[in-house]
Steps between C-alpha positions, in 0.01 A plus 500: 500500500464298203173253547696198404743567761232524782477202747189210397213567788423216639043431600367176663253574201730471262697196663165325514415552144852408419481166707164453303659547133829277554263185626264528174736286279515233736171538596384393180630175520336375816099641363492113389644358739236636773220442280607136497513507888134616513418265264675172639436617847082434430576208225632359805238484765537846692245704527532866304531674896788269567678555209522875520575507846815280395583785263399772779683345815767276300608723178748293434482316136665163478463446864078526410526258254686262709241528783233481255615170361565327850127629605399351217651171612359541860864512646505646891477874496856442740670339194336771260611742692867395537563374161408928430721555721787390327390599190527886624772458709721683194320833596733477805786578266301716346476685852860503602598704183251703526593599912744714439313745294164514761636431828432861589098428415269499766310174532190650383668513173700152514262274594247559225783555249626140656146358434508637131850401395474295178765403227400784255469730795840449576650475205409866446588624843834366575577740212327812593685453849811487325511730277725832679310802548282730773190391482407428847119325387658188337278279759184697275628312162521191706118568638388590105662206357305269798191639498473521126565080516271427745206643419563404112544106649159534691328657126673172323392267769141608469538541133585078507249440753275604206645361258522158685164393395653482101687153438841448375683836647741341679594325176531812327926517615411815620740448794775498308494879486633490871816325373543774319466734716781354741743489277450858388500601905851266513694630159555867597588382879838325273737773483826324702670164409375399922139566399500297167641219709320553730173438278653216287567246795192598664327441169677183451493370860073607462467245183704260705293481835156572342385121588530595882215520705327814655668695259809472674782581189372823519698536792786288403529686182465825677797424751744367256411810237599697810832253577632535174430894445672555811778246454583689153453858649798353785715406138453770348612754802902575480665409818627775736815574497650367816744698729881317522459269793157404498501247227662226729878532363786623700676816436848464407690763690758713285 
């Protein structure tokens, strides 16, 4: 048999490493951003313990800077904690897509997946679960790709703990890089005329609501992104054809 013509074998090994090398270019772009959540998280009156055990027990980015900023202000840990809330409340769509493809997981594997689900995380992911072939250790690219972001977030937090003590870093723009780093993790996802709609109203209906309080166009701009990718997925499906009699009209007899 020809080796080209021999079926890929399929390791969790490989799948892990895999999971590992499609998350470095994101990756890249949030190194600032959690040095800058070390940082601020000390500039702002929390103690170095505190501020890693946000990144340990939280790990989730904007949703730490949020909580670090209403801390900061001395608002009730109740409010804190709901205003996060909403701000992560988009990893629930992140969820249902993902469902179909690790439903058959044990919860020993879903819930600290669950716990480690981030944007870059599942940007990469959603793509390794849809790709077609037989590998049956996709769930070990999913466990690379988390793994290799958490424990890089925990180096960066420490790394801006550190650095925290140096003045002006937060001034730097240096959290601009995460910007970047979404819209790289949202341009590939554009490959239908539904998903480009579906990212121009919510990006619209974002700029529009971002006054609200608590963070809540996030939400609003999530749901009508969804609306109108699902309204233009309904257009753009041909009709059935319908057999004689059901359409309403009357059959003329011959």
């Amino acid at each position: 048999m020809n080796a080209a013509a021999q079926p890929l074998t399929y390791t969790r090994r490989g799948e892990f490493l895999a999971g590992v090398r499609a998350t470095i270019p994101l990756i890249l772009g949030a190194i600032p951003f959690g040095i800058i959540f070390g940082a601020l998280g000390v500039g702002s009156g929390l103690s170095a313990a505190a501020t890693i055990g946000m990144s340990l027990f939280v790990f989730a980015g904007s949703a730490q800077f949020i909580a670090v900023g209403l801390a900061a202000q001395g608002s009730a840990v109740a409010f804190i904690v709901l205003t996060t809330f909403v701000v992560n409340l988009r990893h629930a769509l992140y969820s249902a897509s993902l469902a179909p493809y690790m439903k058959h997981l044990p919860q020993r594997w879903l819930l600290p997946l669950g716990f480690w689900l981030t944007d870059e995380t599942y940007a990469v992911v959603i793509t390794r679960y849809a790709q077609d072939d037989a590998s049956p250790y996709k769930q070990w690219f999913h466990l690379g790709s988390s793994v290799f972001m958490y424990v890089g977030w925990q180096i960066w937090t420490l790394i801006g703990i550190v650095a925290g003590q140096q003045p002006g870093l937060a001034q730097l723009g240096l959290d601009f890089a995460m910007s970047v780093t979404f819209i790289g993790i949202v341009v590939p996802l554009l490959i239908n005329r539904p998903m480009v709609v579906c990212a121009l109203v919510a990006g619209a209906t974002a700029l529009l609501t971002y006054s609200m309080p608590n963070k809540m166009g996030l939400i609003v701009a999530a749901v009508a992104g969804i609306a109108a990718g699902i309204a233009m997925e309904v257009a753009m499906t041909p009709r059935r054809a319908q057999p004689p009699g059901i359409s309403g009209e009357r059959e003329v007899s011959p």
